[in-house]
PLY file of the C-alpha trace (Angstrom):
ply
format ascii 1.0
element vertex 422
property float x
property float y
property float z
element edge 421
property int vertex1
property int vertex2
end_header
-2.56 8.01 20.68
-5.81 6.29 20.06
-7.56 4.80 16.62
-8.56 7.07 14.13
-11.22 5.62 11.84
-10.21 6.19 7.83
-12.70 7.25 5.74
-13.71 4.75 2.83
-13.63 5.50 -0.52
-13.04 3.42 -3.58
-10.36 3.76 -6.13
-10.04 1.70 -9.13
-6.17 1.85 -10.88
-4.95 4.08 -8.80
-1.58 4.75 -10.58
0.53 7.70 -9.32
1.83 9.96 -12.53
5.52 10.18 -13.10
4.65 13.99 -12.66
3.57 14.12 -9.14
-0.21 14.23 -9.43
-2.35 11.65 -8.61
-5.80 11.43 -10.69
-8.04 8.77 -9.12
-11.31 7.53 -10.50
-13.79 7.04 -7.12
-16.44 5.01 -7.43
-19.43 4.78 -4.08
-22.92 3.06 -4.69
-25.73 4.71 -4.85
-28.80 4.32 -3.56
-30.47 3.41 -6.65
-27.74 1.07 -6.92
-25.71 2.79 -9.27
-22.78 4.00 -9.48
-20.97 7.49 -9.41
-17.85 8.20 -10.75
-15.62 11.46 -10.81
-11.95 12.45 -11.12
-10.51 14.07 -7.98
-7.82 15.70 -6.92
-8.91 16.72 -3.44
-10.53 14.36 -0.97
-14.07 13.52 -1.52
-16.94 14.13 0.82
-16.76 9.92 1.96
-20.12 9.53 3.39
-21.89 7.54 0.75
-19.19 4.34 0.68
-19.05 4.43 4.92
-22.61 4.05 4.17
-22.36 1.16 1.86
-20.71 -1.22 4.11
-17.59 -1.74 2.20
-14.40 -2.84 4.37
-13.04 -0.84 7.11
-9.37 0.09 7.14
-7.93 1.67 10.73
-4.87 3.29 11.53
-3.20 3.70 14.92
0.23 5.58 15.96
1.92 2.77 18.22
5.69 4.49 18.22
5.46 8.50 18.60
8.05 10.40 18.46
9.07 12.14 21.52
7.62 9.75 23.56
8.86 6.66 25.82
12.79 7.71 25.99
13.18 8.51 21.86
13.52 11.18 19.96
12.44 8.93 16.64
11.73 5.76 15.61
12.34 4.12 12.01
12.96 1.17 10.06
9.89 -0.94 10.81
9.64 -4.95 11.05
6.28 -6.37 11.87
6.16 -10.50 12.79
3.18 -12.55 13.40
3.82 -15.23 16.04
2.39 -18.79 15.96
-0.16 -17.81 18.49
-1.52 -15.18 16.47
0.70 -12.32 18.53
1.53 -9.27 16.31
5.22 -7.95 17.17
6.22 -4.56 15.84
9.78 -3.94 15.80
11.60 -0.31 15.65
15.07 1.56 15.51
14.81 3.77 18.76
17.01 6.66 18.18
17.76 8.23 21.19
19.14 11.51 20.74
18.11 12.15 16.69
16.55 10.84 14.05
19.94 10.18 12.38
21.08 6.97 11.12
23.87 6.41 13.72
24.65 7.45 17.23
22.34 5.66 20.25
20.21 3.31 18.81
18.24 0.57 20.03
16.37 -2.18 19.27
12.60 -1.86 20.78
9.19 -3.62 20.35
5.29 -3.91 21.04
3.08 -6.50 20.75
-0.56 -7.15 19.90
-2.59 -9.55 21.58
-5.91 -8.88 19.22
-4.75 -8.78 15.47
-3.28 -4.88 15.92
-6.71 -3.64 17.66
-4.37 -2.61 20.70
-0.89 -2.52 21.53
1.07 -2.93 24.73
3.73 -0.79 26.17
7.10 -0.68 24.50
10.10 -3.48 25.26
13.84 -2.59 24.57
15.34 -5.64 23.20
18.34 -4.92 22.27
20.27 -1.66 24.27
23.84 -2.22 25.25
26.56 0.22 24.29
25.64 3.32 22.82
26.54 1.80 19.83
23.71 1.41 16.51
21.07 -1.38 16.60
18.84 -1.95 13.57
17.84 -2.85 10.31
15.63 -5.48 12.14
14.57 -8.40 10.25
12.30 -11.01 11.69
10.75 -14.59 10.63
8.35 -17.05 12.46
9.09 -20.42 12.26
6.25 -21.79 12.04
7.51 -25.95 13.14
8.60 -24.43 16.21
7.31 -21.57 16.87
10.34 -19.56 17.21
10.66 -16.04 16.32
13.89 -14.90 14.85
15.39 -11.79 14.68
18.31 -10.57 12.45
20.07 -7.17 13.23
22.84 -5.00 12.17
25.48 -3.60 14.23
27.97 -1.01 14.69
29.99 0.91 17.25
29.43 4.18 18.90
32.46 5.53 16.98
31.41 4.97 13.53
28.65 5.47 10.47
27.75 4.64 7.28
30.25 7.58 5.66
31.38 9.29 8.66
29.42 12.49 10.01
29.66 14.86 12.82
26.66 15.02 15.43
26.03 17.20 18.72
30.07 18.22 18.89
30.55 14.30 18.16
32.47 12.96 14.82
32.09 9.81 13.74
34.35 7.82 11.74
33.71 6.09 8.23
32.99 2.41 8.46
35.64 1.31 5.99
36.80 -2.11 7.23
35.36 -5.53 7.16
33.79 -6.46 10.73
33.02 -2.47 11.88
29.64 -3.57 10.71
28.12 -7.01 12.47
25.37 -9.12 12.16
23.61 -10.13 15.06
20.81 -12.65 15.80
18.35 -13.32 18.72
15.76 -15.19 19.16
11.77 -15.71 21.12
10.58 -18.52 21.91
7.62 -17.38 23.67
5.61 -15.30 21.27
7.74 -12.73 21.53
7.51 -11.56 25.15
11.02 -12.00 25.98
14.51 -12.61 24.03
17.52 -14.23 24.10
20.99 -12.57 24.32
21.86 -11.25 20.74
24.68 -13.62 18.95
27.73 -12.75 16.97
27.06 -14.27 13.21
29.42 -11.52 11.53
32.10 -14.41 10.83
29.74 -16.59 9.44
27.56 -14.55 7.28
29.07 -11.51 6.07
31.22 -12.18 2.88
34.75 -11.11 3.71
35.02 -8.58 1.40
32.20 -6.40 2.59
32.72 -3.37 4.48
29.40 -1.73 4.93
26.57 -4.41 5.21
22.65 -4.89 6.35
19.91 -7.36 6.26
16.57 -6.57 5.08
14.83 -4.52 6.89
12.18 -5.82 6.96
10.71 -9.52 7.50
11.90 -12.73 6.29
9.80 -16.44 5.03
9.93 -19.48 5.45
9.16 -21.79 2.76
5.77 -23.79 2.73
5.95 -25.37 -0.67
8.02 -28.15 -2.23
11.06 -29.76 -1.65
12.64 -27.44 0.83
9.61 -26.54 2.60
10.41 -25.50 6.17
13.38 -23.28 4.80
14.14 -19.78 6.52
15.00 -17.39 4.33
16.61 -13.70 5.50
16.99 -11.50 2.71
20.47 -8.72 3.34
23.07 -7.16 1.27
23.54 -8.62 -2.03
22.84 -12.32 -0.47
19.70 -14.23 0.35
21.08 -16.19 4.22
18.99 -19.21 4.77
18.65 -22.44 7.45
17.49 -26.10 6.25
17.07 -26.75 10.31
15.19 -24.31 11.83
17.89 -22.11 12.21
20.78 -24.67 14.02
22.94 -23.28 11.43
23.21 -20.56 8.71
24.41 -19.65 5.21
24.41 -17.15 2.56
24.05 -17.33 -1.05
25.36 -14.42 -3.37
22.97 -12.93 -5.95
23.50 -10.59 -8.38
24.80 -7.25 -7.42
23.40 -3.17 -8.13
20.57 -3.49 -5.60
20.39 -3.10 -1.62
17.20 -3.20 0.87
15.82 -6.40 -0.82
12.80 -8.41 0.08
11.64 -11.73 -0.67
8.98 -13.97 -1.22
7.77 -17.08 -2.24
6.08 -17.83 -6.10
3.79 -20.24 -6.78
6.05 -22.44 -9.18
8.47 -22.43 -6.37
10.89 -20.08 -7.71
11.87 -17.16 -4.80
11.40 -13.67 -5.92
13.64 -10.74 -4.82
12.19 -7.37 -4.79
15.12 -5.10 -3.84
15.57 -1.29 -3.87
17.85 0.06 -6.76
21.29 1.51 -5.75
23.50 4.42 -7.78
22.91 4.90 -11.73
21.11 1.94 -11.79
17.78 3.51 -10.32
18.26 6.95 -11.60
17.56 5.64 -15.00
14.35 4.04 -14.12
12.98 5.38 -11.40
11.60 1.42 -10.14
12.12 -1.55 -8.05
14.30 -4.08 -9.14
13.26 -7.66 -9.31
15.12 -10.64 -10.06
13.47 -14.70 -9.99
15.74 -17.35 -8.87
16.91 -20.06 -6.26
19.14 -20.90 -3.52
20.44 -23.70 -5.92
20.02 -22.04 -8.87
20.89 -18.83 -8.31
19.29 -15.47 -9.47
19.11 -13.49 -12.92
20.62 -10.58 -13.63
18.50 -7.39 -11.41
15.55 -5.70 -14.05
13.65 -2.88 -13.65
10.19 -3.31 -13.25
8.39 -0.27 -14.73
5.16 -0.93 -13.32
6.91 -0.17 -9.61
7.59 3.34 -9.88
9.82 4.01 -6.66
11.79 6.88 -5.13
15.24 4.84 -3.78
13.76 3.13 -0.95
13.04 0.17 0.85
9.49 -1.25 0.53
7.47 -4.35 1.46
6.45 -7.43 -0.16
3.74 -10.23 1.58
2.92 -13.77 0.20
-1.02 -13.48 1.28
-1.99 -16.63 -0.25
-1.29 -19.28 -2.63
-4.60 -20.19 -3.73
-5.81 -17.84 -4.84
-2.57 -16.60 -5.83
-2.26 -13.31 -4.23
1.13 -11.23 -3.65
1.04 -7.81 -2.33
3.51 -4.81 -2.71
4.03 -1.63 -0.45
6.11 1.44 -1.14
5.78 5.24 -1.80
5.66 5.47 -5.08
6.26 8.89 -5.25
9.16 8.62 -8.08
10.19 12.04 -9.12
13.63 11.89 -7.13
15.23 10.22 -4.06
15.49 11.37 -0.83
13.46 11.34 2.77
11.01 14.14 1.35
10.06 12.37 -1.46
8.66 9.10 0.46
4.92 9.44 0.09
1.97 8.16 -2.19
2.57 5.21 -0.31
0.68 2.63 -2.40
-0.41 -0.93 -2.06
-0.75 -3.12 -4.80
-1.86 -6.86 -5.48
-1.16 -9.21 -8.09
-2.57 -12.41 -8.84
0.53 -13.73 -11.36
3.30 -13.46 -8.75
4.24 -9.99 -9.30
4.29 -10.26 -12.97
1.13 -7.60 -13.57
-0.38 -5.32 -10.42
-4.23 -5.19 -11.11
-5.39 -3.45 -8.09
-3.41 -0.26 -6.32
-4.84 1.74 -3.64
-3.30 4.57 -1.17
-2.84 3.39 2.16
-3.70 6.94 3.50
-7.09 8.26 3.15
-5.83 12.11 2.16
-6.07 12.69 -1.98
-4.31 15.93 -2.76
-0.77 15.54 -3.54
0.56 18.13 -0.71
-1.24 16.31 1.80
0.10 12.63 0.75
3.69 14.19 0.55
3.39 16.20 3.67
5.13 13.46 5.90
2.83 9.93 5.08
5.46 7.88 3.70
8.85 6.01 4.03
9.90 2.42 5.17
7.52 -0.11 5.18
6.25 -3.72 6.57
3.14 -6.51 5.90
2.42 -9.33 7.44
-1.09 -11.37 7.37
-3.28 -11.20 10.68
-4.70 -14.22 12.32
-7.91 -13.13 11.05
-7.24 -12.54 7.79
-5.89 -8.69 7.51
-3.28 -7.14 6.18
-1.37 -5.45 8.71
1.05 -2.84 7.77
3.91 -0.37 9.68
4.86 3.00 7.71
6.96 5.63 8.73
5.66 9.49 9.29
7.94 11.82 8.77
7.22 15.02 10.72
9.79 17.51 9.18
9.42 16.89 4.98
10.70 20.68 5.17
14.46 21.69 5.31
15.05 22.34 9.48
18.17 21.46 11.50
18.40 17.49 12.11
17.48 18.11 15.81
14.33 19.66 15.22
13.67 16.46 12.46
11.65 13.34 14.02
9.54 10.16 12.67
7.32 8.01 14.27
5.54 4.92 13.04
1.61 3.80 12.17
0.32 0.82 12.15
-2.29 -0.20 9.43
-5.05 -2.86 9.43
-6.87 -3.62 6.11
-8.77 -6.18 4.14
-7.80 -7.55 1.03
-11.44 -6.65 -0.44
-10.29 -3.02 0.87
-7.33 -2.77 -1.73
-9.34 -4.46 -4.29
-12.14 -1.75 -3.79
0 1
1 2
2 3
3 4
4 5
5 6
6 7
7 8
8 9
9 10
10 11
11 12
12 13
13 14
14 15
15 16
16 17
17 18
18 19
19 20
20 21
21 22
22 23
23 24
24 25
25 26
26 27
27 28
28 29
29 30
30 31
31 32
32 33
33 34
34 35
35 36
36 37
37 38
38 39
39 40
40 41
41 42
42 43
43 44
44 45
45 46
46 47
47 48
48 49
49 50
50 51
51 52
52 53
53 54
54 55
55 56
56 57
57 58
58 59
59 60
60 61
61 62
62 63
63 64
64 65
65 66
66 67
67 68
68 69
69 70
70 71
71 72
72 73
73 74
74 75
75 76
76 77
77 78
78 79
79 80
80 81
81 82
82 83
83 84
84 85
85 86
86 87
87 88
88 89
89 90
90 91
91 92
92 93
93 94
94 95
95 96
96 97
97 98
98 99
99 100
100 101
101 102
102 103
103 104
104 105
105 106
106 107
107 108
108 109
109 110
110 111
111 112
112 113
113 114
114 115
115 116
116 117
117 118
118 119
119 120
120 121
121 122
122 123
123 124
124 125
125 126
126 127
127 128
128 129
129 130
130 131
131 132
132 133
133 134
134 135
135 136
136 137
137 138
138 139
139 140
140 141
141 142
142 143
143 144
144 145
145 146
146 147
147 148
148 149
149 150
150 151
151 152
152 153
153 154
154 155
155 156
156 157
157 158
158 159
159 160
160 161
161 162
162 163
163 164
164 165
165 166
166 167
167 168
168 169
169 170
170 171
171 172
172 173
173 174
174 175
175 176
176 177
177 178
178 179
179 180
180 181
181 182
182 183
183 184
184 185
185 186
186 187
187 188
188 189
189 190
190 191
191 192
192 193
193 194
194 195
195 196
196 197
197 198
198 199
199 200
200 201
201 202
202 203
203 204
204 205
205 206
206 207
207 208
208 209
209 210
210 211
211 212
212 213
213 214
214 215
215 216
216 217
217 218
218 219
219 220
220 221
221 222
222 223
223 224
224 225
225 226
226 227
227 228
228 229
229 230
230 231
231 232
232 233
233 234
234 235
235 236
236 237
237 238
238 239
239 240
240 241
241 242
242 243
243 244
244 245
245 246
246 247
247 248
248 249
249 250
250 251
251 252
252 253
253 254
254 255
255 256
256 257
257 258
258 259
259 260
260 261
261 262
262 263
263 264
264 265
265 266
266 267
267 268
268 269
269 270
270 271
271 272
272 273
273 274
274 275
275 276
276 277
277 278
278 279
279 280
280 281
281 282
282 283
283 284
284 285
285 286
286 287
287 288
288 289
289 290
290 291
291 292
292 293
293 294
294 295
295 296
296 297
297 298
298 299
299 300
300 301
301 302
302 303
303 304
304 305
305 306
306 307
307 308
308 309
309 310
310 311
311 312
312 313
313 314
314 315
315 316
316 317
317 318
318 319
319 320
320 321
321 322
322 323
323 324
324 325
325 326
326 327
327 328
328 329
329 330
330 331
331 332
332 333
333 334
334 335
335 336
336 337
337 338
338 339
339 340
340 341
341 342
342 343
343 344
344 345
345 346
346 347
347 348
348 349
349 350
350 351
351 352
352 353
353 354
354 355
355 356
356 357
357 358
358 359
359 360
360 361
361 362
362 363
363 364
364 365
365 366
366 367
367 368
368 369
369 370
370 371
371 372
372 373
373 374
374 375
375 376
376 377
377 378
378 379
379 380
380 381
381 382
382 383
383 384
384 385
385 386
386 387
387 388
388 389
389 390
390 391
391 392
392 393
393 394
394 395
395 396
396 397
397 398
398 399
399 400
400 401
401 402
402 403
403 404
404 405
405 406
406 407
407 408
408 409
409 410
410 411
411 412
412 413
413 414
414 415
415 416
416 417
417 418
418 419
419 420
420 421
């Protein structure tokens, strides 16, 4: 599928409504140099700001489902290489879009900041076990390209299930779930065989386990700069030499899917999504400050994150000026695959502790058509040039249908900052 050009338009606090409906307040120039402003809640006629000049924003399809040996592809993970390389990383589920069965581990790469993409790679296929939950950091000393996965066997799930006149069993035993790692030292054309680190990194108490999704940092300020950091399950893994060895630090427990990223006091923020009771009484992201020496506080709520139980995606853009960004569906009404949409960007310049701009990532205004499939997992990383460049799941069956007739695929987004602060 080709690129689609997005129709500009400028919203100003765009902040999604506990009730569902989004009011937006549009502002285009005029002109006489004005400006007109109106509430909507049905996409605008967008000719006046394509005139104006503002920032372009493009969107592209790179994994479809149905299409190069998958039924669906999920969980996105988008790396930058040192040469500027984009790699976009996906779950390729064979035979259905569920959770366990056939999966593999596949990739594309961009040679021009995410203008075009190349064919897909498998990187990761043997068994017919599950590959994914891909998490992936560039170190930037070396160039290397690391990539974290999860693993289990043909046999099992997350709670069991029955699929295609197949059951699977419950994964309810430490080591049924691995860790893997692999590496690229060549921009991310080819990889190394995936290693075992299930001994070394998974606490032995845990049963079910996964890292990220997502991507990881490495520290570029201070007295540990250099440091990898991988965020998974209820730990924060990290390297002090470029990944020769690894360990884990415990945080505080109640959340799962985390991200981090680095603040501008040095302090590491996690951004994690909330698990249980915990999130049905807020309806947010949880965020907790800490350190790998330090440790972490105590999960909290952040009510200015409204969220619907999923992961989401935070990116360091800079550090001067001090500029964090923040991508989920903020569609927070309930939980559940259906509810993933409104997905919003945000930016803060006080290291997530206020959001002053928000924009939607998709172009479509009405709630039905934001909530009709444009929304799930997410991914940033900074361009070469300067962008933002984001994966987001589609989801092509919102409706109730049998799980083989369900499927996702995955966009790619490129964006300005002066885009989300429009």
């Amino acid at each position: 599928m080709g690129f689609f050009r997005v129709q500009l338009w400028s919203r100003k606090n765009a902040r999604p409504a506990r009730n569902g409906f989004l009011l937006l307040a549009l502002a285009c120039s005029t002109q006489a140099g004005g400006s007109r402003f109106a509430l909507y809640r049905q996409r605008p006629h967008a000719d006046a700001c394509i005139a104006s000049g503002k920032p372009a924003m493009k969107t592209v399809r790179i994994f479809a489902a149905h299409t190069e040996g998958y039924n669906t592809y999920r969980i996105p993970c988008l790396a930058r290489a040192k040469n500027g390389n984009l790699v976009a990383f996906a779950e390729g589920r064979k035979h259905s879009v569920l959770d366990y069965g056939d999966i593999d581990l596949v990739c594309k790469i961009s040679y021009d900041n995410g203008n075009s993409w190349s064919k897909l790679k498998v990187i990761v296929s043997e068994g017919e076990g599950t590959w994914g939950n891909p998490v992936a950091l560039t170190d930037e000393q070396s160039g290397r390209i690391w990539l974290f996965l999860s693993w289990n066997d043909e046999n099992h799930s997350q709670h069991g299930g029955r699929f295609n006149g197949k059951q699977f069993m419950p994964i309810d035993a430490w080591g049924q779930r691995k860790l893997f790692t692999t590496y690229s030292d060549d921009n991310g054309l080819s990889w190394a065989p995936p290693v075992d680190r299930t001994a070394e990194l998974v606490p032995p108490a845990y049963k079910w386990d996964a890292v990220g999704p997502g991507i990881g940092i490495q520290v570029v300020q201070g007295k540990y700069r250099g440091r990898l950091i991988v965020p998974a399950g209820r730990r924060n893994i990290y390297s002090d030499d470029h990944g020769a060895t690894w360990k884990y630090q415990l945080i505080p427990p109640g959340t799962f899917e985390g991200t981090v990223a680095e603040l501008s006091n040095g302090l590491l923020l996690r951004n994690d999504r909330g698990v249980g009771a915990r999130w049905s009484g807020s309806h947010t992201r949880f965020v907790s400050r800490g350190s790998i020496e330090q440790g972490f506080a105590a999960f909290a709520a952040d009510p200015h994150l409204p969220d619907p139980r999923c992961q989401a995606s935070v990116l360091r853009y800079a550090f001067s000026p001090n500029v964090l960004l923040f991508l989920n569906p903020a569609q927070s009404e309930k939980d559940g695959t259906a509810n993933r949409c409104l997905m919003t960007v945000r930016m803060s310049e006080d290291d997530g502790a206020s959001w002053k701009y928000a924009r939607l990532l998709y172009p479509e205004v009405n709630r039905d058509s934001l909530c009709n499939g444009y929304g799930g997992y997410s991914s940033m990383i900074k361009t070469a040039d300067g962008f933002i460049g984001a994966l987001t799941e589609f989801n092509h069956n919102v409706k109730k249908a049998p799980v083989a007739e369900k499927s996702f695929s995955i966009d790619f987004h490129r964006f300005s900052l002066e885009w989300v602060k429009q």
